[in-house]
C-alpha positions as CSV (number, residue, x, y, z in Angstrom):
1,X,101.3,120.5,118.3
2,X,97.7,119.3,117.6
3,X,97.2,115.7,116.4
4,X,96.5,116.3,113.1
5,X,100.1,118.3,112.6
6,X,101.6,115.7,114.2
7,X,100.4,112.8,112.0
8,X,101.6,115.1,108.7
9,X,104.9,115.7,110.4
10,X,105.4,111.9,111.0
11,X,104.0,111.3,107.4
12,X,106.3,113.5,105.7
13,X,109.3,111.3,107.9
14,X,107.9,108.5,106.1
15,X,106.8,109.3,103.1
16,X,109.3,111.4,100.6
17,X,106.1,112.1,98.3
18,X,104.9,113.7,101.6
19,X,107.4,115.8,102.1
20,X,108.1,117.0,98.7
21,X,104.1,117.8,98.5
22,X,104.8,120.3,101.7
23,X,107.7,121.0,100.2
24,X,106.6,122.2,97.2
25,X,103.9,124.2,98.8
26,X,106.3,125.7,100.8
27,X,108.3,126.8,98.0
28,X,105.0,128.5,96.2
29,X,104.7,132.4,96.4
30,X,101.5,133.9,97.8
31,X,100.0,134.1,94.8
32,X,100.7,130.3,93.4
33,X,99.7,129.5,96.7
34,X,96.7,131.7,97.1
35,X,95.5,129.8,93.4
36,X,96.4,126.2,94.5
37,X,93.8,126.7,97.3
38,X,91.2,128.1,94.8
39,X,91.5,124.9,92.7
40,X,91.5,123.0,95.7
41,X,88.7,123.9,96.8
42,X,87.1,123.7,93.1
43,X,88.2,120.6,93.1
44,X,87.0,119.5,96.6
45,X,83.2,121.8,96.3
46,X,80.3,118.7,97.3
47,X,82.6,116.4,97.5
48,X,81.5,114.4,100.8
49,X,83.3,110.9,100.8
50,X,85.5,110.1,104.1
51,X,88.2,110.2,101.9
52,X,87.9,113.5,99.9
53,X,86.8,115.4,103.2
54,X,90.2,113.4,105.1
55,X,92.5,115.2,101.5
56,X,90.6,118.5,101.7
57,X,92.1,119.1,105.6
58,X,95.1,117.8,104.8
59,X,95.3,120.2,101.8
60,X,94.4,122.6,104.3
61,X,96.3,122.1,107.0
62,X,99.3,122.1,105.0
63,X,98.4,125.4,103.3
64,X,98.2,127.2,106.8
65,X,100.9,125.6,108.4
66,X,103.8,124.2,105.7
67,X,106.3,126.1,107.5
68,X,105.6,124.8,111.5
69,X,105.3,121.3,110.1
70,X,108.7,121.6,107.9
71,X,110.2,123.3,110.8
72,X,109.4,120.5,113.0
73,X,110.3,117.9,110.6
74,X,113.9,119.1,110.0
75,X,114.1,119.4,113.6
76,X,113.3,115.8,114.3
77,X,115.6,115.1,111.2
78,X,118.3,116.5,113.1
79,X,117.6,114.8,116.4
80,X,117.3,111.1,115.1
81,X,121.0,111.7,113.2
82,X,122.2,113.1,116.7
83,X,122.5,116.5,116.0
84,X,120.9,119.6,117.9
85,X,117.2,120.1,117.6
């Protein structure tokens, strides 16, 4: 798992408003999905601050990958309550 996955993973272990962001993406269809990403990157077009480009690939990242990182989440959710990973 890249570095990046791995700092949403820990962030969404953290961080309930996180998890129910990925969550909530997760939950999306294609096409709610598909127009989420278009106002994204509306929303995100010449934006160049650290922190707009820093929201922009986390937006990203989670678009692409909601279901590894929620996967891996639950899975170290189950490990620190001592069940089976």
């Amino acid at each position: 798992m890249d570095r990046a996955l791995e700092e949403i993973v820990s962030a969404c272990l953290i961080d309930s408003r996180i998890r129910d962001l990925v969550e909530n993406i997760a939950t999306m269809d294609n096409e709610k999905r598909n127009e989420f990403k278009k106002k994204m990157n509306i929303y995100f077009a010449g934006r160049s601050a650290e922190e707009d480009v820093q929201a922009y690939r986390f937006y990203k990242l989670v678009l692409e990958k909601y279901d590894e990182i929620l996967e891996e989440v639950r899975k170290r959710e189950g490990s620190e309550r001592g069940g089976t990973p």
